[in-house]
N, C-alpha and C positions, 0 to 999 in steps of 0.2 A: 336170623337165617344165615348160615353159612352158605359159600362158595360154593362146597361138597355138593349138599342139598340142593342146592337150584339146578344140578346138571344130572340130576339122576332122573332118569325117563319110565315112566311106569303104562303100559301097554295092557288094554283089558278086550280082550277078541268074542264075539259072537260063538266060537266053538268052546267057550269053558265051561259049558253045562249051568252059568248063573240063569243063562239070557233065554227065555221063552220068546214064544209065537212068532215061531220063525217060518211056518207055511202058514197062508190062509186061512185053512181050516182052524189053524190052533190059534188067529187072532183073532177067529171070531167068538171063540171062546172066552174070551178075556171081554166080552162087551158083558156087561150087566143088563138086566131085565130094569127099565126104567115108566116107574105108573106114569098110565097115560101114553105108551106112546108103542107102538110094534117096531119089532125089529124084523128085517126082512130078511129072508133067507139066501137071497140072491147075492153074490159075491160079485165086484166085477176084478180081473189082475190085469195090469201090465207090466212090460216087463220093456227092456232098453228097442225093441224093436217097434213097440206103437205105445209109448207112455204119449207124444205128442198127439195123440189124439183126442187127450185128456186136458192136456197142460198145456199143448202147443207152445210156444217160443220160450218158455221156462224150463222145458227138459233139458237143455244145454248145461245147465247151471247144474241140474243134478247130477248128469253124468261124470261131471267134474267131481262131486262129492262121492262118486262109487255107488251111484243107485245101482241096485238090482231089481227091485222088486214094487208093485204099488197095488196093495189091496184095497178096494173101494165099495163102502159097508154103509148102509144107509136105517134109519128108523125115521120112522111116517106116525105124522096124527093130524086123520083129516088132511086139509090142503099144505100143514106143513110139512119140514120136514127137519131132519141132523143129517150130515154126512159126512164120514169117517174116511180119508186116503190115509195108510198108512202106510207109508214110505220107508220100504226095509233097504239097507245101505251093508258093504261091506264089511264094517267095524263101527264103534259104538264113537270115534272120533270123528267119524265120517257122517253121521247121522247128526251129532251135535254141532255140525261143520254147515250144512244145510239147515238146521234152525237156526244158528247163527245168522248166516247171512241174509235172512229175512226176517231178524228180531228188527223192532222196532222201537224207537222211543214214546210214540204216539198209543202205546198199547198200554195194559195194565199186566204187571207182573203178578201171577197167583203161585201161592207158596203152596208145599204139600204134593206139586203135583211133576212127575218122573225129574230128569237133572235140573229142569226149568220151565217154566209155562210163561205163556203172555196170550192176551186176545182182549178183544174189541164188544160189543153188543152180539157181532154175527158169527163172531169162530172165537178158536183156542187154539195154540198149535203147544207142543211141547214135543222135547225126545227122550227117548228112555232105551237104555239097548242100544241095539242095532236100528231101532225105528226112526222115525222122524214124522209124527200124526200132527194132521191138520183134519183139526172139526169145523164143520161150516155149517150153520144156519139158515132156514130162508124167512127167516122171522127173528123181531127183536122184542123179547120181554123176559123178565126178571125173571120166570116158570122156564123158558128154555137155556136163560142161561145158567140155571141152578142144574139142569139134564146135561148140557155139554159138562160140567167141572165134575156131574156125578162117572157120566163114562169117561171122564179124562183119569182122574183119580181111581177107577176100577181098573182099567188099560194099562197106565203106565205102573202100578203096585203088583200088576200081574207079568205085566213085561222082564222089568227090574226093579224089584224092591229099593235097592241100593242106588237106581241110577242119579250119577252127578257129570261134571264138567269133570274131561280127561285130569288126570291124579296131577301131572305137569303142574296147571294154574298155581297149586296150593305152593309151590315152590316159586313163584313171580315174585317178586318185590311188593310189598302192601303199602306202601306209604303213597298216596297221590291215585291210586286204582282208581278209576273211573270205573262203579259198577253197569253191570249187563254188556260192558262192552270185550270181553274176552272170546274169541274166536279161531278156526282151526279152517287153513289157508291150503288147500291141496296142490296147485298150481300158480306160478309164475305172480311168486310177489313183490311186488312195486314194480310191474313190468319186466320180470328175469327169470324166464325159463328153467334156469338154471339153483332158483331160491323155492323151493319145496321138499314136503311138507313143512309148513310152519304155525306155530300157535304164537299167537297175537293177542297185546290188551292195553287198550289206551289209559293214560296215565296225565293227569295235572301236579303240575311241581313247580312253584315257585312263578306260580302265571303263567308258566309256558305247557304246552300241550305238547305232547307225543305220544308216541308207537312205541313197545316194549314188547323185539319178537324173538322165540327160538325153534331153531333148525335142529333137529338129530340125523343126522352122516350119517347113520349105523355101525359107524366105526371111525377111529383118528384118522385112519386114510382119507373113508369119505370124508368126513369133514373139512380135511385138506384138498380133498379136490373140486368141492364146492365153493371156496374163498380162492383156491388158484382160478378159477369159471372167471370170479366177480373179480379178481387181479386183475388178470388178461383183458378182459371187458373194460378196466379203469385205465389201462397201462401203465398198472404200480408193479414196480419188480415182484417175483414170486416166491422171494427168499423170508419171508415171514415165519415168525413160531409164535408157538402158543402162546398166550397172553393178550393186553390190550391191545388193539388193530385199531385204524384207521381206516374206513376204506371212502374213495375221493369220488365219488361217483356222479356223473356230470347231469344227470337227470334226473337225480334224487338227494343232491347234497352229501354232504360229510357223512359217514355213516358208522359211529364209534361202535364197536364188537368187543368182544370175549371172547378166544378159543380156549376150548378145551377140552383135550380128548374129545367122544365123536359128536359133541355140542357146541354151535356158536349162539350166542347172545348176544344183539344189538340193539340198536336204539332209531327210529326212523321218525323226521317231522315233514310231515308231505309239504309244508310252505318253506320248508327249506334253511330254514333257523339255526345259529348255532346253537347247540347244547349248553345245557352248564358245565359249568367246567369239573365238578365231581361226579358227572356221567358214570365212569366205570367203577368209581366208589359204589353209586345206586344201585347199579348193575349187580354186584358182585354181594350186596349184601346180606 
C-alpha cells in the first residue's frame, strides 16, 4: 500500500440511484413472503420527533449517527412473532456508524448478508445503504432463525446489492487489523469536539493494542484547522506542516499523525502507552 492510497476518500450518498427503499412503502416491498408466517400490513414510522417512544434513552445515540427515519414491520405466526426497525440514516457511513457501535463480540457474524450481519438466537441486525435493520424475535428456535437470515438476506440484496464497509477501510494498514472492530465516529473523538467525522480500526502489533484513526478536513485548510483546534487545546506552537506530527495531549497521551493535504492519520492507545517507535513507518504504508 502506498501513502497516495491511504488518503484518498471515497464517498457513496443515498441520492446515486444505487440505494433503494428509501420510503416505507418501498421497504416493505423488499420483505419476502416467508412459509408459515404472515406479514402484516401495518407499518409503524418514526421519525427524530418521537423515535424515543420506541427506543427511549437509545435515540441519542442515533441522532448522533444522522437518523432520519425508523420504519417498523412486523410478521406473526400464531403467538410469535419477527419484527423489523429499519433505521434509514443520512448516508450509507452514517448507517454503518450505528451498526458499528452496537456490534458486538458476543454475537455471531453471518456472511452474505448487506456490508455485515451479526445476531444472537433472538435478532440480526446488519446495514446495507442508507439503513441500519434490527430483526428481533420473541422466540428461540432453529425454524425462526432460519426466517430472520431468510428476510435479512431478501432486505439487504434488495436494499444494496453491493453494500460493504465505507471504501476508506480498504486503504488502513492490514497488518495487526483486529477484525469486526472498524467503525465510523461522527462526533467528538477521544473526548474533542473538535476530532470528527472519523473512521477507526483497532489493531495488535507487536503485543501492544491500538486505535488506527482518520479524519477528512474536506480540504488542506480544513485539515489545518482541525490539528491547529488540537495545537491550541495542547499548547504546542501552531507553526506545524505536513508530515509526521506529534501531538502531546494531556488526556489521551502522545498521539503520532500524518498530515496530508485534507487527511490526518493517527494512532490512539486509550491506556496511554508509548508507541512503537516505527508508528509512522505503519501508518504510512
Amino acid at each position: 500500500m502506498t501513502q497516495g492510497k491511504l488518503f484518498i476518500l471515497v464517498g457513496l450518498f443515498c441520492i446515486t440511484g444505487k440505494v433503494v427503499a428509501q420510503t416505507p412503502g418501498e421497504l416493505f416491498t423488499t420483505l419476502p413472503s416467508v412459509p408459515g408466517w404472515n406479514l402484516s400490513p401495518e407499518l409503524e414510522i418514526f421519525d427524530r420527533n418521537n423515535l424515543y417512544e420506541r427506543i427511549n434513552g437509545s435515540a441519542p445515540l442515533f441522532f448522533e449517527n444522522n437518523f432520519e427515519e425508523m420504519t417498523s414491520m412486523e410478521y406473526t405466526q400464531e403467538d410469535h412473532y419477527i419484527t423489523i426497525q429499519a433505521y434509514r440514516h443520512a448516508t450509507p457511513e452514517d448507517a454503518f456508524g450505528m451498526y458499528a457501535s452496537e456490534r458486538s463480540p458476543d454475537m455471531t457474524f453471518y456472511s452474505g448478508i448487506g456490508g455485515e450481519a451479526q445476531g444472537d438466537e433472538y435478532s440480526l441486525y446488519f446495514f446495507s445503504g442508507c439503513l441500519y435493520v434490527k430483526i428481533m424475535a420473541s422466540d428461540e428456535s432453529d425454524a425462526i432463525s432460519e426466517a430472520m437470515q431468510e428476510i435479512a438476506k431478501n432486505m439487504a440484496h434488495r436494499i444494496e446489492p453491493a453494500a460493504g464497509y465505507p471504501p476508506i477501510f480498504a486503504s488502513f494498514p492490514k497488518e495487526g487489523l483486529l477484525p469486526h472492530t472498524e467503525a465510523y465516529i461522527t462526533q467528538n473523538y477521544i473526548g474533542h469536539e473538535f476530532l470528527k467525522p472519523v473512521y477507526v480500526a483497532n489493531y495488535e502489533r507487536d503485543g501492544k493494542k491500538f486505535q488506527v484513526f482518520l479524519l477528512d478536513g474536506g480540504s488542506t485548510e480544513g485539515a489545518r484547522e482541525i490539528l491547529s483546534a488540537y495545537f491550541r487545546f495542547t499548547k504546542q506552537p501552531v507553526d506545524f506542516v505536513e508530515g509526521n506530527l506529534l501531538i502531546k495531549d494531556r488526556y489521551n497521551g502522545n498521539i503520532p499523525a500524518i498530515w496530508k493535504g485534507q487527511s490526518i492519520l493517527g494512532a490512539f492507545d486509550e491506556n496511554g502507552k508509548d508507541f512503537l517507535e516505527n508508528i509512522y513507518e505503519f501508518l504510512s504504508l
